[in-house]
GUPAVO-405018 format. One record per residue (C-alpha): x, y, z; residue in one letter. Coordinates in steps of 0.2 Angstrom, whole numbers, plus 5000, padded with zeros to 4 digits. Each point is the difference from the previous one (the first is absolute). Layout:
XYZA ...
// end
This chain:
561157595798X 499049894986X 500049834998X 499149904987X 499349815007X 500649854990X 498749895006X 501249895004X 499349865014X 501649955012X 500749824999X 499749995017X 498050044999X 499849884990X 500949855009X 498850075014X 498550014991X 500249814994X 500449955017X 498550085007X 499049904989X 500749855004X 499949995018X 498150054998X 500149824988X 500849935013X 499050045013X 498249954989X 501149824998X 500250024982X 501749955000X 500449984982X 499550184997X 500950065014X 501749904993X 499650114982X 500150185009X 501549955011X 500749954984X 499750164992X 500650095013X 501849895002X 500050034981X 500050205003X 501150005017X 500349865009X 500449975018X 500049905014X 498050005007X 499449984981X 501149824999X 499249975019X 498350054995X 500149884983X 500649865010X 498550005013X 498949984984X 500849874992X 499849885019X 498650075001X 499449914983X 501349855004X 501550044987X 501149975014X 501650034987X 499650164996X 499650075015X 501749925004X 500750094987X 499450175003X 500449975020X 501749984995X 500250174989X 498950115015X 501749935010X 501450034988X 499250194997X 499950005020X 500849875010X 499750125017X 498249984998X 499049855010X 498549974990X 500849964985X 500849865009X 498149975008X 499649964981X 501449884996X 499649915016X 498349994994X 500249964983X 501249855007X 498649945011X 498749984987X 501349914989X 500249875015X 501850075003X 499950025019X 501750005005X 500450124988X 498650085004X 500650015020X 501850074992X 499050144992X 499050075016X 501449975008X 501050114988X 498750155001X 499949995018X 501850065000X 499950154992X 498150035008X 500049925015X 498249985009X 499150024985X 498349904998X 499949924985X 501749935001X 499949925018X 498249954995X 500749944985X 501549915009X 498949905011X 498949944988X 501249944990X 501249915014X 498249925004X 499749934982X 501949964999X 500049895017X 498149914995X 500949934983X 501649955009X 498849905014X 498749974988X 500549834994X 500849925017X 498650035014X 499649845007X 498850075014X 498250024997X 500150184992X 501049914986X 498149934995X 499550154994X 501350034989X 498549834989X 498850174998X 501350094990X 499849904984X 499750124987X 498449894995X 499349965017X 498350114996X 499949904988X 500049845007X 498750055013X 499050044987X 500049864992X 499949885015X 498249985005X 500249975017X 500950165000X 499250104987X 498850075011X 501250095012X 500450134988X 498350065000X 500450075019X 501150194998X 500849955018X 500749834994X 500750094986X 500850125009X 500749865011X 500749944984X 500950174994X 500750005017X 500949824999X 500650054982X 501050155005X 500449925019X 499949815003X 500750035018X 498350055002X 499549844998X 499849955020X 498650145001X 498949914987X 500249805006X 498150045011X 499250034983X 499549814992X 500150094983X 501650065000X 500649805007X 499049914984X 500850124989X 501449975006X 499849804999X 499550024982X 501450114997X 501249875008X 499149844993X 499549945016X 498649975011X 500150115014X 498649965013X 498950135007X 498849995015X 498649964986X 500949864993X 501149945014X 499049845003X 499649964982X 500749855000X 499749935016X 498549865000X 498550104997X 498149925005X 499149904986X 498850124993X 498450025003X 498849894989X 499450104983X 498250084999X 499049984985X 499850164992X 498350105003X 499350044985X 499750184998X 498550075002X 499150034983X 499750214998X 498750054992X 500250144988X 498750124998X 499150054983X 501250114994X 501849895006X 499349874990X 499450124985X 501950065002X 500749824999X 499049964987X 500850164989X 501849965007X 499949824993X 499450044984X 501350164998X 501449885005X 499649914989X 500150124985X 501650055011X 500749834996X 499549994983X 501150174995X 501649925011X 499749874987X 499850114983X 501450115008X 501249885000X 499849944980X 500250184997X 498149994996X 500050185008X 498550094992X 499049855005X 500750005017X 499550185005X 498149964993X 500149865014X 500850145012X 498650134994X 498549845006X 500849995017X 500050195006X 498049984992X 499649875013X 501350085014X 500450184997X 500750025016X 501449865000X 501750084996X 500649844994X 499350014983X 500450174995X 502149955005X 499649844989X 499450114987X 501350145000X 501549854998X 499249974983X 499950184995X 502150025004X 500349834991X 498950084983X 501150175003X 498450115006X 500850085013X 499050135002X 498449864999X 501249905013X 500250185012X 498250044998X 499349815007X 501449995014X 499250205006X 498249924999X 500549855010X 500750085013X 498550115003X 498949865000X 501349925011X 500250145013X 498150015001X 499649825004X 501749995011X 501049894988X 501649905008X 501550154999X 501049874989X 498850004986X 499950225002X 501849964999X 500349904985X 499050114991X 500850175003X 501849894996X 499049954981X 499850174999X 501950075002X 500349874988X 498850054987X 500850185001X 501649955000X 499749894983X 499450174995X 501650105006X 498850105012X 501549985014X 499550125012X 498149925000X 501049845002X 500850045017X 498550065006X 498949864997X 501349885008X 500250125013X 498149975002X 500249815000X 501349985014X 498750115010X 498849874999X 501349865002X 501949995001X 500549874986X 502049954997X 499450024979X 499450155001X 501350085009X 501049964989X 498950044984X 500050185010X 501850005002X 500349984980X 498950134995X 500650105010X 501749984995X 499350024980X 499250175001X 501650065009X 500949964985X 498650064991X 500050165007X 501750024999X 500149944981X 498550164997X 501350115009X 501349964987X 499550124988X 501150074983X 498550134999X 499950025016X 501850035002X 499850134990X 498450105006X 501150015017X 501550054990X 499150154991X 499250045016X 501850005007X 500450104987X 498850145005X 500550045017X 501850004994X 499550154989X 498950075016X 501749995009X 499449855012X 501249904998X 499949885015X 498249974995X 500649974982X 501349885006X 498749885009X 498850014982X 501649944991X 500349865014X 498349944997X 500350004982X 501449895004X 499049865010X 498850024987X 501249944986X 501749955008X 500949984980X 499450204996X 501650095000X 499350184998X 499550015021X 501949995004X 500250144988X 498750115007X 500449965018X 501950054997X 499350174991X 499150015017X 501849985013X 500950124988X 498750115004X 500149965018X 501950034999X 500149795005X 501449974986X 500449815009X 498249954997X 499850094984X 501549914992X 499449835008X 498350034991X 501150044984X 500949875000X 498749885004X 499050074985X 501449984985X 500349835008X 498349974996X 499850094984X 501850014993X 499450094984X 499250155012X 501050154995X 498950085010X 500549925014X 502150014995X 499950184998X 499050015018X 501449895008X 501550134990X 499350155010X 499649935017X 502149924998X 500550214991X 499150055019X 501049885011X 501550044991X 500449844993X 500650054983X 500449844994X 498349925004X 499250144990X 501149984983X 499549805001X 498150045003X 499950144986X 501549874989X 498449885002X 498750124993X 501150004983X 500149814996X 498050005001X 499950184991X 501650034992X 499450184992X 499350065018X 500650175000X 499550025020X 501049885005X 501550064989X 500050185008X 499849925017X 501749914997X 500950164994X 499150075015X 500749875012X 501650014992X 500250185003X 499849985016X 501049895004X 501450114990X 499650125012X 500249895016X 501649944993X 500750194994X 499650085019X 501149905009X 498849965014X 499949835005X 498049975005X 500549845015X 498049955002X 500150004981X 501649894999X 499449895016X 498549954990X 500749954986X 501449915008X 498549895007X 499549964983X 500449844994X 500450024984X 501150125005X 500849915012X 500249864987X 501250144987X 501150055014X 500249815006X 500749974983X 501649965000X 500550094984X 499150155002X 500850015019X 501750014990X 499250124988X 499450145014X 501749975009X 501050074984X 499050124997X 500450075016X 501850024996X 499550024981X 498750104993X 500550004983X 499649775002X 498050075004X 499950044981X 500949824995X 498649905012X 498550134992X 500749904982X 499449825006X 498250015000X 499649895012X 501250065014X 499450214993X 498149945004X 500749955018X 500950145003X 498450144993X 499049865014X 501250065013X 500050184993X 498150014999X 500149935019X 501050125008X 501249875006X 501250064986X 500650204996X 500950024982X 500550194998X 
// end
């Protein structure tokens, strides 16, 4: 026997298809991406390991409530499954809730009992929950610890000299990692003199170590001063005191342009500049001197050019990193001035190779953060929108229509207010035999475009193919008061009509037909009304009072609503 292929791709499929995607997301740590597929495919057929596989990504990037959320839905769709209440008790614990958090394991462990994550999970949360209730009443010496887990105490090192220097060490560091997360461990550590004048500073207190434990006891008088030794005069040879010579003279034409620099003298300040480089061509100085004028006069490119120069000369005569540094930072700012973003990023990138500088991170940071708007503003795209949406348009009449559907998604991203994808997209699902997801593309695209009739008449026939009757007269009803002569839509009303006439003169009552409607809310709004419950009951014992209601207008437009429906039969 024949068949003939509708091209049709299962729900099912594609659920799978978008969760496959996003547990490769997942696993690659790109979690927002990952969240966007499992939200597609919840979209298309949910169930419970989609909600559990959202709510890992949303800990995993620290939105605690919303992996809450989802944790909660995986165990209403499937309350006999233990992971999902391994993602509550997780989600709990990040939030802090660790009694809750022990409830939830505990929970899961009923209806799995032995599995990992949830007796992992329990135990680390009972440990978390018992440190906060002791945390603040331990008088022995592990309660000392709890002074290193002050959310600033990095901070305070770093700014006490006398402590400043310990953090230079990677072990001390780790020592202090492990007092933050457990200041039990604190009697380990007491052997290490560091960790006892951090903890003195932390405290406010002297605590004395063996090197200072007899610092205030009499000490002997000190020994009697020597009279300094003169240093021994070097002398230079010819070309050290030809050198000296030049470097005097050129930082003295050095100074003279600070001067002109500063009273905005700035053409007379790079000819002072231009004297210093003659007498010292290989001092980098200069040139980064000269290269701050040209960004103050606007010559970015003049300002790149010097700052390139200068570090050549500099890298040859082994220049201090900081002045190599300074200059690739002048030159990520000359392109950013210019808008040159990606040149930017790298020239700071350059700088922070050379030497790590609290500005220039952050000047890094900001430009970074401008040409991801900046690349995301090109993306947005009217035109563009619709380049993808004619190449969309193409495969639909080449009979790919799940390639089609992803030109007319990127036509969407590239122009969010065009309502024209939605259209296109719904054409696509109709042709896939997806009517849900066709209607919602519909309906989303006259929401957007009310003045569409395209898109009303598109929304009649996918409601004519469900069978929702109603729906379909109201969508080809709407065509008219934009286009009151539009003789399409007026046939498709007598069309809709007649079939209707038919349902009704068979006899055959279609129950997926009626259950459907009945779930309509605007239905169930005409049969909740009082007066037309009265109505409908008289009619039962009346017919001849159907004809009586058909003369009030409002209640006969109710009454064709319910006809139109199924939910009501007049023969």
């Amino acid at each position: 026997r024949e068949t003939q292929s509708t091209g049709r791709i299962p729900t099912g499929q594609m659920a799978d298809a978008e969760k496959a995607l996003g547990n490769e997301q997942f696993k690659a740590g790109n979690y927002p991406q990952a969240i966007e597929h499992f939200s597609k495919a919840i979209g298309i057929s949910p169930n419970h390991v989609l909600y559990s596989n959202r709510s890992a990504c949303h800990a995993a990037l620290g939105d605690y409530d919303q992996a809450l959320r989802d944790a909660e839905q995986c165990i209403a769709l499937k309350a006999d499954w233990g992971k999902g209440y391994g993602r509550k008790g997780a989600a709990l614990h990040g939030k802090g809730a660790f009694d809750e958090a022990v409830t939830a394991y505990q929970a899961g462990l009923k209806v799995e009992p032995g599995l990992a994550m949830l007796t992992n999970g329990l135990e680390d949360a009972k440990r978390e929950a018992a440190a906060r209730s002791q945390g603040g009443g331990d008088d022995g010496i592990g309660g000392l610890g709890n002074v290193f887990s002050q959310p600033d105490v990095l901070a305070k090192i770093a700014a006490n000299p006398q402590t400043a220097a310990f953090l230079a060490d990677p072990t001390f560091k780790a020592k202090l990692e492990e007092l933050r997360t457990n200041p039990q461990s604190i009697s380990k550590h007491l052997q290490d003199q560091r960790v006892l004048s951090v903890m003195g500073m932390l405290m406010g207190v002297n605590i004395q170590t063996p090197d200072t434990f007899n610092a205030g006891a009499s000490a002997a008088p000190p020994p009697p001063k020597k009279e300094p030794v003169p240093e021994p005069v070097v002398e230079l040879t010819p070309e050290e005191q030809e050198r000296k010579a030049k470097k005097a003279k050129a930082d003295q034409h050095k100074e003279q342009g600070n001067t002109a620099y500063k009273s905005k003298n700035f053409d007379e300040a790079i000819q002072h500049y231009e004297k210093a480089i003659e007498e010292l061509p290989d001092e980098m100085t200069y040139y980064n001197n000269m290269a701050a004028v040209k960004m103050e006069m606007k010559d970015f490119d003049g300002c790149v050019e010097t700052c390139k120069k200068g570090i050549e000369v500099g890298r040859a005569a082994r220049a201090d990193y900081k002045l190599v540094a300074k200059a690739y930072a002048r030159i990520g700012n000359a392109y950013k001035k210019q808008g040159m973003l990606s040149e930017a990023i790298r020239a700071y990138e350059d700088s922070l190779m050379e030497d790590r500088t609290e500005e220039v991170q952050k000047l890094l940071k900001q430009t970074s953060a401008a040409k991801r708007k900046a690349d995301e503003e090109s993306y947005m795209s009217p035109e563009k929108c619709e380049e993808a949406r004619q190449q969309g348009n193409e495969l639909f009449k080449q009979g790919k229509f799940p390639e089609a559907i992803a030109k007319y998604e990127e036509a969407m991203k590239r122009d969010p207010k065009a309502h024209l994808p939605y259209s296109n997209r719904a054409a696509c699902y109709q042709k896939l035999m997806e009517w849900q997801l066709a209607l919602k593309d519909a309906d989303k695209c006259v929401e957007m475009e009310p003045g569409f009739v395209k898109g009303w008449s598109r929304k009649a026939s996918i409601h004519v193919y469900l069978k929702e009757f109603h729906k379909a007269l109201d969508a080809y009803n709407s065509v008219l008061k934009i286009e009151p002569e539009n003789e399409d839509a007026k046939a498709q009303i007598e069309n809709v009509l007649q079939m209707v006439n038919q349902s009704n003169a068979s006899g055959e009552v279609d129950k997926e037909r009626q259950a459907r409607a009945m779930a309509d809310p605007e239905i169930q709004a005409i049969i909740g009304d009082p007066q037309m419950r009265s109505i409908l009951g008289e009619m039962q014992s009346d017919p001849k009072k159907a004809q009586a209601a058909m003369n009030d207008p409002l209640m006969a437009a109710k009454l064709q609503k319910l006809i139109a429906a199924g939910v009501l039969q007049v023969r």
